[in-house]
C-alpha positions, 0 to 999 in steps of 0.5 A: 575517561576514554575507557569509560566511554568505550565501555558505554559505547560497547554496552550500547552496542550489545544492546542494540546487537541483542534487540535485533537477535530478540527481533529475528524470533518473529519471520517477517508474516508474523511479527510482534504485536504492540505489546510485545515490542513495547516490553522487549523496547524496556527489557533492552532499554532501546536509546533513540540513537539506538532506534536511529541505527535501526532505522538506518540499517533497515534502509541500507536492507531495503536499497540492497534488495532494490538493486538486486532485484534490478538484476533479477537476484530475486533469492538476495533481495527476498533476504534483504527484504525480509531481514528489513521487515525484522528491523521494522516489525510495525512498517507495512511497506517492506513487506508491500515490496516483499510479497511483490519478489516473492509473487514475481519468483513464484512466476518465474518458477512456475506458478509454485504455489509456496511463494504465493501463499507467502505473498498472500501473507506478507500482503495481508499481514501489511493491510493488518499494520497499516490497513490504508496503505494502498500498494497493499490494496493493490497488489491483492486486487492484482493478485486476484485477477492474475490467479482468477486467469491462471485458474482458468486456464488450470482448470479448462478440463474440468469445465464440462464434467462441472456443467453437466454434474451440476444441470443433473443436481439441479434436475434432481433437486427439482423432482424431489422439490417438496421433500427439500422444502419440508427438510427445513422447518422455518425458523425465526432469524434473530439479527444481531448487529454490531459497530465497525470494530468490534466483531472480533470482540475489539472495543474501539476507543477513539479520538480526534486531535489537532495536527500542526503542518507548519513544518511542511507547509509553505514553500513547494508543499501545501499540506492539508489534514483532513482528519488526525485521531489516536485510539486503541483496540483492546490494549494496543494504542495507535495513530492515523492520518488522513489528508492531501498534499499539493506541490506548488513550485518545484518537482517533487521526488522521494520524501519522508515526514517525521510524525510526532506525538506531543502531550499537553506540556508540547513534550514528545511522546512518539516520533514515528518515521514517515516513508510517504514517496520512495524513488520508485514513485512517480515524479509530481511535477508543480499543480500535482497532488497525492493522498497522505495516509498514515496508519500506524500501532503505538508503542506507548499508550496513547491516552497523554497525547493531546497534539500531532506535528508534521515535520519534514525529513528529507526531501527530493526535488528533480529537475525538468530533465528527469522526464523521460518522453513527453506527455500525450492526451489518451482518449476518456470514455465512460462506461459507467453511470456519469455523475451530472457535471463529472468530467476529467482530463488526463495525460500519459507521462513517460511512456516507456517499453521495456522487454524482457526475456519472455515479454514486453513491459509497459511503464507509464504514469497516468496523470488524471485531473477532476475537470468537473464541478463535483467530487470523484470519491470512487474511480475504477480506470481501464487503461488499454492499448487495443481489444487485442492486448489486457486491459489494466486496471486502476482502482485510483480513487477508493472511499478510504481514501480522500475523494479526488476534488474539483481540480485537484490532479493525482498521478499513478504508476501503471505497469502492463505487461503484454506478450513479446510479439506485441506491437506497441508503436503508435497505439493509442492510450485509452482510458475507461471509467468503469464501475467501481 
């Protein structure tokens, strides 16, 4: 009998030995589709505890490269990470924090523009698995402004020859202004118009099911789902979620959910792990909230499941002392069209400087609440420190996200980087409503 048993743990473990060899022919930019994990998932024939170890040494990965990068090994936890991204193919968050290294080393060696591509597309790549994750969002919105201001810079010179080359184009277009007209005859525009989803020749197939929270609702979280469906493109099925959760009585930290899938008989027809809070998220304090969004490929068709549940898996509940300075009021100005009865109340939580080897970061967590008697379902925040230093920007509520109710309190990181000479004591926090 023992013999036995060590031959099946021992096949057990070549097969999960061989899934992983099978995972490393895609890089982490290019994994598989839905499909292909499906057929490799049944020519290995994966055991749940096999996903379970998967899962657990994707976690280990992800931890060694966050504890490298807290030493500036960037090479090691670009390989930890990757090597993450490998072992969860369908996880947009790894390749989030993936494109952030590789973006940070292009920095540090110059600007070189191959890590940068390779950040664009691990950010672009995480947008495409889960197209509402927002640390995806934001760092291409970031990406952008910080590239737009390096480009600036690179290309000063040519400022002038363009300006001039231009003014003598439009002068010439201008004279010979007929003959420009008469080149193109008028034709008749034909417009063809589309639904959401199917440019590409996808047919979206979608439908709304009912989503069970008891499982974590009650108690310190207060779970509300506005909107659950599963669906296919073409023939890869998927699952999302959309909604809020409030915490009541005590702190909250680190948390991740198990979303399950269940047919009509309640059996379990998936079981997807839910990241929604990690150690680098600020800490919600009782009366704070945050958005769930949830966005994730299948690997079996959808059409069976008639419910979903959320269940928790582990939850991190730090005490009052974690906080690191007291919270301050910062100054609110609108510098955009006010919606009557619009009004918001904010504070700065640990506020804290750190400076580096060739600059000063400034890391707070700006807590803002909807005072007003309307909803705020776009907010574009400016967060500065003085005409002197950049402004940040927060794109902090997004329509594809839920709007920020009446009051409901939302806290977000915010990380500025400012030059080392800098003198950031007693400066007051300003905080701007802009645009969207």
């Amino acid at each position: 009998m023992p013999q036995a048993e060590n031959n099946e743990k021992k096949e057990k473990d070549d097969a999960l030995r061989r899934f992983i060899d099978r995972l490393e022919n895609w890089p982490e930019d290019e994994p598989p589709s839905p499909a292909e994990l499906r057929s490799l998932r049944r020519e290995i024939h994966l055991t749940e505890d096999d996903r379970d170890k998967l899962e657990l040494l994707a976690d280990n990965h992800i931890r060694r490269a966050r504890n490298a990068l807290e030493g500036s090994a960037y090479d090691q936890a670009a390989a930890e990470l990757a090597r993450a991204s490998q072992l969860r193919p369908m996880d947009a968050r790894p390749r989030v924090e993936l494109a952030g290294i590789y973006l940070q080393r292009s920095l540090e060696r110059g600007y070189g523009r191959n890590d940068r591509q390779r950040a664009l597309k691990l950010a672009h790549k995480a947008l495409e698995l889960n197209p509402g994750d927002m640390d995806a969002r934001q760092f291409l919105r970031d990406y952008r402004r910080m590239n737009a201001d390096f480009m600036t810079v690179k290309y000063r010179r040519l400022i002038v020859p363009a300006a001039i080359f231009t003014v003598l184009l439009v002068a010439m277009i201008w004279w010979q202004k007929d003959w420009v007209l008469n080149l193109f005859s008028p034709q008749t525009e034909v417009l063809v118009h589309s639904f959401a989803g199917q440019g590409d020749g996808i047919i979206p197939d979608t439908r709304n099911i009912e989503t069970n929270t008891t499982g974590i609702s009650g108690g310190n979280l207060d779970a509300e789902i506005l909107s659950s469906s599963v669906g296919r493109r073409n023939d890869d099925s998927y699952v999302s979620v959309l909604g809020r959760l409030g915490v009541s009585d005590k702190n909250l930290g680190k948390l991740k959910l198990l979303l399950r899938g269940r047919d009509a008989q309640g059996n379990t027809v998936f079981t997807i792990p839910w990241d929604v809070r990690d150690d680098t998220d600020p800490v919600l304090i009782p009366g704070d909230s945050q958005v769930l969004v949830l966005f994730r490929w299948l690997a079996n068709p959808e059409t069976s499941i008639e419910s979903l549940e959320i269940v928790s898996y582990e939850i991190n509940s730090p005490s009052q002392e974690s906080a690191q300075e007291p919270p301050f009021k910062p100054e609110i100005i609108w510098d955009a069209a006010r919606p009557e009865g619009a009004s918001l109340s904010a504070e700065i939580r640990n506020f804290n400087i750190i400076e580096a080897y060739d600059r000063q970061i400034l890391r707070m967590e700006v807590a803002l609440e909807n005072s007003g008697i309307v909803e705020l379902s776009d907010l574009t925040l400016g967060i500065s420190l003085g005409s002197d230093l950049p402004e940040y920007t927060l794109n902090a509520v997004t329509r594809e996200e839920p709007a920020l109710r009446r009051g409901e309190r939302r806290v977000w990181p915010a990380v500025i980087r400012v030059p080392l000479d800098a003198d950031l004591q007693n400066r007051p926090v300003t905080i701007t409503v802009k645009e969207p």
